[in-house]
C-alpha positions in Angstrom: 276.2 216.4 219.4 274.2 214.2 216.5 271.7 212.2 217.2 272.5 208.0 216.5 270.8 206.9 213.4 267.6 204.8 213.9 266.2 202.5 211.9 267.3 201.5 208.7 269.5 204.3 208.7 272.0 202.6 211.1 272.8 200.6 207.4 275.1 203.8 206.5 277.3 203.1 209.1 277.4 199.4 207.5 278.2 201.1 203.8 275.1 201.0 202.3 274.7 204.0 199.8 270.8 206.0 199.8 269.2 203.9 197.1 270.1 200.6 199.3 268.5 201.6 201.9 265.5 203.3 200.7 265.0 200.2 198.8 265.4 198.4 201.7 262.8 200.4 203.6 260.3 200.4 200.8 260.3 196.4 200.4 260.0 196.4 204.6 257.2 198.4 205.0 255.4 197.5 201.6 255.9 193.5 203.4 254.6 194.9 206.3 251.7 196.9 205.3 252.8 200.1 207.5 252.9 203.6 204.9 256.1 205.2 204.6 254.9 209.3 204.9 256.2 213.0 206.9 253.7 212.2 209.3 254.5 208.7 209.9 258.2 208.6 209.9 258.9 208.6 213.6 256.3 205.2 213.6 257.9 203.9 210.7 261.7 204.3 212.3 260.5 202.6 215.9 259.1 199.8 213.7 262.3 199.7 211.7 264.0 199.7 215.0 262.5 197.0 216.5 262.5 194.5 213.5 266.2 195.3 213.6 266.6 194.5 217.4 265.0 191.4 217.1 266.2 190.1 214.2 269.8 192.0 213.5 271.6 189.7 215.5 269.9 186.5 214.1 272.7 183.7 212.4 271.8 181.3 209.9 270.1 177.8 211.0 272.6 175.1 211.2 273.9 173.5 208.1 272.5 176.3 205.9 276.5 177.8 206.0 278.1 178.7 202.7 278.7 180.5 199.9 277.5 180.1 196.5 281.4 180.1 195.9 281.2 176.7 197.8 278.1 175.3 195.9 279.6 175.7 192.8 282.9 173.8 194.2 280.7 171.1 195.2 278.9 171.2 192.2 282.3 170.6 190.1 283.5 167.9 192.3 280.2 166.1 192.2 280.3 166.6 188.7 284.2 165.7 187.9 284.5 163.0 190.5 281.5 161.3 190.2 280.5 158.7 192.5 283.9 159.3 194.5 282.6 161.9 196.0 279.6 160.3 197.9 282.7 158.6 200.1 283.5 162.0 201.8 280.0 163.3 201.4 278.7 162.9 204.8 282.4 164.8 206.6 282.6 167.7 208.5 285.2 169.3 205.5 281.8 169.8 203.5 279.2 172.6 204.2 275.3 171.7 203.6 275.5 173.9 200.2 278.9 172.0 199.5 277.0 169.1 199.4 274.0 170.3 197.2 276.7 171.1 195.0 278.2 167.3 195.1 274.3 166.0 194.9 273.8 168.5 191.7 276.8 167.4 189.8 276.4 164.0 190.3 272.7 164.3 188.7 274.2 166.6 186.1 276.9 163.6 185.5 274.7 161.0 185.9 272.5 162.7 183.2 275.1 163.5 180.6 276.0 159.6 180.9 272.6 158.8 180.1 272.0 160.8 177.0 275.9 159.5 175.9 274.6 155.8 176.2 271.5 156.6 174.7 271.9 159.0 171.8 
């Protein structure tokens, strides 16, 4: 019978490769001050542990959803549509990073219209 991974272990049974998660573990205890030894290991996988129980099954905040995939949509249609856009801006069809996308291509849009008119 083998023992259940603890800690940041449990991460292999996700896919993560060694180096992921020794990175991983490196960044979380150099963040959290604790030192990563022989000695200290057990400590350091119970603190692993229970960062993971509280926070493991944590989803983003509301409106924070999407992809960067979807950003860069928004950002095309803000860009290509223009002011359009800001008629279906405030729908549910649109994630929040959807609609950073729209707001950044209609200021990059906005912006190349500017420097047409100008130079």
């Amino acid at each position: 019978m083998t023992a259940q991974p603890t800690g940041f272990d449990r991460l292999r049974e996700a896919g993560f490769s060694e180096d992921e998660i020794r990175s991983i573990r490196r960044q979380f205890h150099a963040s959290r001050g604790t030192v990563m030894s022989t000695d200290a290991s057990a400590r350091a996988r119970r603190i692993e542990e229970e960062w993971i129980d509280q926070h493991g099954a944590e989803t983003l905040p509301e409106g924070l959803e999407g992809s960067y995939g979807e950003m860069v949509w928004g950002l095309m249609l803000g860009f290509f549509l223009g002011l359009i856009t800001l008629f279906w801006f405030k729908e549910a069809t649109f994630s929040r990073r959807q609609q950073m996308g729209i707001i950044a291509g209609l200021m990059i849009n906005v912006g190349f219209g500017v420097l047409h008119l100008y130079y």
